[in-house]
N, C-alpha and C positions, 0 to 999 in steps of 0.2 A: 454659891451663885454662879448659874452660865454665863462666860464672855460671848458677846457680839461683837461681830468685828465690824468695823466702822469702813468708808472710803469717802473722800473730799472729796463735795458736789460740787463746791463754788465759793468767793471769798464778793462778796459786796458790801460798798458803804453803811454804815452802821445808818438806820433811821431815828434810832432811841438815843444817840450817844455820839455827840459831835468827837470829831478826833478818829475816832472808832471806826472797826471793820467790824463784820459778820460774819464769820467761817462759819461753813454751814457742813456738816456733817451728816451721810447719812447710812443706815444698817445696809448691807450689802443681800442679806436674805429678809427685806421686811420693804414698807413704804414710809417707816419713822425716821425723820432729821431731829437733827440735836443742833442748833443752834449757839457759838460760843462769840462771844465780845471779843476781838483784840486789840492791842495797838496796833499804830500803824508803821511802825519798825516791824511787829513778827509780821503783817500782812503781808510785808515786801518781800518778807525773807521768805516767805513759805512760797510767793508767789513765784520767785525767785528760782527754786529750787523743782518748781515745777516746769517751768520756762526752759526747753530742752535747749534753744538754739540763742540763749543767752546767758555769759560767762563773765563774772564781775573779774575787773585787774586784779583786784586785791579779794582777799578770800575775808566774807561779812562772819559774824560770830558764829554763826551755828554751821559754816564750813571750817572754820578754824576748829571748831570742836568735834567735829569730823575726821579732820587731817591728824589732830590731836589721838584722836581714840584707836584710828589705823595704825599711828605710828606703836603703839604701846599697845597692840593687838587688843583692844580693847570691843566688843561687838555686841550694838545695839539690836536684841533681839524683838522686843514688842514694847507698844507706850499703849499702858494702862490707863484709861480717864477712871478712877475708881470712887470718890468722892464729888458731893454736891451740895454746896453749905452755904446759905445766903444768896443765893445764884451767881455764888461763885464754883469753876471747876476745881478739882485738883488731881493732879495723872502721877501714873512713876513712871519712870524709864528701867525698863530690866534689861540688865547688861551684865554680860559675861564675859571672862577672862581667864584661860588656862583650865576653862572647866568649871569653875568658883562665879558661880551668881551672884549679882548684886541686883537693890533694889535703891532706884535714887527718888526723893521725889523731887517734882519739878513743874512750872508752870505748864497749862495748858500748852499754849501758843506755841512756847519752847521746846515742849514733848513732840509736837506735830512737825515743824522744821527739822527738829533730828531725824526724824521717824520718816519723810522723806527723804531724806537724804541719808539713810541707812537701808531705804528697801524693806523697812519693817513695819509689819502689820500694826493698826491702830484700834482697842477694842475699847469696849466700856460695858458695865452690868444691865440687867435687865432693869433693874429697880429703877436707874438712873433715868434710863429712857423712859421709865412709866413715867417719872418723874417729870420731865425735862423736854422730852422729846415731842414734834409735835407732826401731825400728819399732815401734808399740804404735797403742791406741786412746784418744787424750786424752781422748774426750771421757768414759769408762770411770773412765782412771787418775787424773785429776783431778775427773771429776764436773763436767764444766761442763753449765751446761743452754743449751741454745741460746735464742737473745733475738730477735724480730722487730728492736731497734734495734741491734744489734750485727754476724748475721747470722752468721759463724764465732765472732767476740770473744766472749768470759765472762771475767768478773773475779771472783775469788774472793775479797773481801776482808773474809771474814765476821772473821779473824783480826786485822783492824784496828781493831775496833768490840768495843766492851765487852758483854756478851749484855745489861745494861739498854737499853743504846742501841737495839739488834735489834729487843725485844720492841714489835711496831707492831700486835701485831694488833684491840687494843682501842681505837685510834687512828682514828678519822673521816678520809675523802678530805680535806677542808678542811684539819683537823689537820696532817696529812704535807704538806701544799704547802707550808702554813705553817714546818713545821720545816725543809724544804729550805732554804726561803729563808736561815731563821735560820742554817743552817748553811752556807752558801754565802756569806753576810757573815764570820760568824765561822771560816769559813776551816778547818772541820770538814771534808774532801772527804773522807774517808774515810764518815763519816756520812751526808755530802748523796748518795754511791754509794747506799748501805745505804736510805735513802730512797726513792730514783726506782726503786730496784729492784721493793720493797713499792707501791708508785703502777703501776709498767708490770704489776705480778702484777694486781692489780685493776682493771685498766681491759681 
């Protein structure tokens, strides 16, 4: 079976599934999304990792396993979504070492945060997407706006942020850098997003 390679359209509030995100995935040569559930720890962390001009104190799990696999030359070369069972996914991580392949398998959500954060390509089978995949206009059904720093990427993570938090707009340039920071110490990433967003609209 041909791999399709995949690329993240958008990550929005789950409508089906309180708690829940929506990563929405979709074919790079086609108009098919693939649709996956996550929590809302991977949301942050993918979201996270897409988020050029924000850098947590401490490094979240799927940079520690990063830091981890550099150190021990370890290199994430592609995350397979290759199963579909119950409308549950299930991916591998292919990763090599001195030449020696391996195959891990590994949640979705988890596949996709390394798989940013290694620079490697994200596929899945055809079948899957007959399967699975459905034809729409994200950028419509989700409402993402497109970002000069993102480029396809929109994160939707107004559902993470309390509407005080939100409210920026009687807030000074100076102000908002200032709060990023604050919240990028104190490990607020959901906020420090909600910020640089309010900063990229204004500038």
């Amino acid at each position: 079976m041909s791999l399709i390679k995949l690329t993240i359209k958008g990550i929005s509030y789950s409508q089906t599934q309180s708690g829940a995100y929506a990563l929405v995935l979709s074919e790079i040569k086609g108009t098919r999304t693939l649709p996956i559930i996550i929590g809302a720890f991977e949301a942050q962390s993918i979201a996270i990792a897409l988020e050029k001009e924000i850098r947590p104190p401490r490094p979240l799990t799927h940079d520690l396993f990063k830091t981890f696999s550099d150190t021990f030359l370890i290199k994430v070369e592609e995350v397979i979504i290759h199963k579909l069972v119950d409308g549950v996914f299930f991916s591998s991580l292919v990763c090599v070492r001195e030449g020696v392949k391996e195959v891990i398998d590994t949640r979705t959500s988890d596949a996709i945060a390394i798989a940013i954060r290694f620079n490697a390509p994200i596929y899945t089978y055809e079948n899957i997407l007959d399967k699975a995949g459905v034809y729409l206009k994200v950028e419509e059904e989700l409402a993402l706006d497109k970002n000069e720093d993102f480029g396809d990427y929109s994160l939707e993570l107004d559902e993470l942020t309390s509407e005080k938090e939100n409210s920026f707009s009687e807030v000074s340039l100076k102000e908002l850098h200032n709060k990023l920071n604050t919240a990028v110490v104190n490990e607020n990433y959901e906020l420090a997003a909600k910020i640089r967003d309010e900063i990229s609209k204004r500038s």
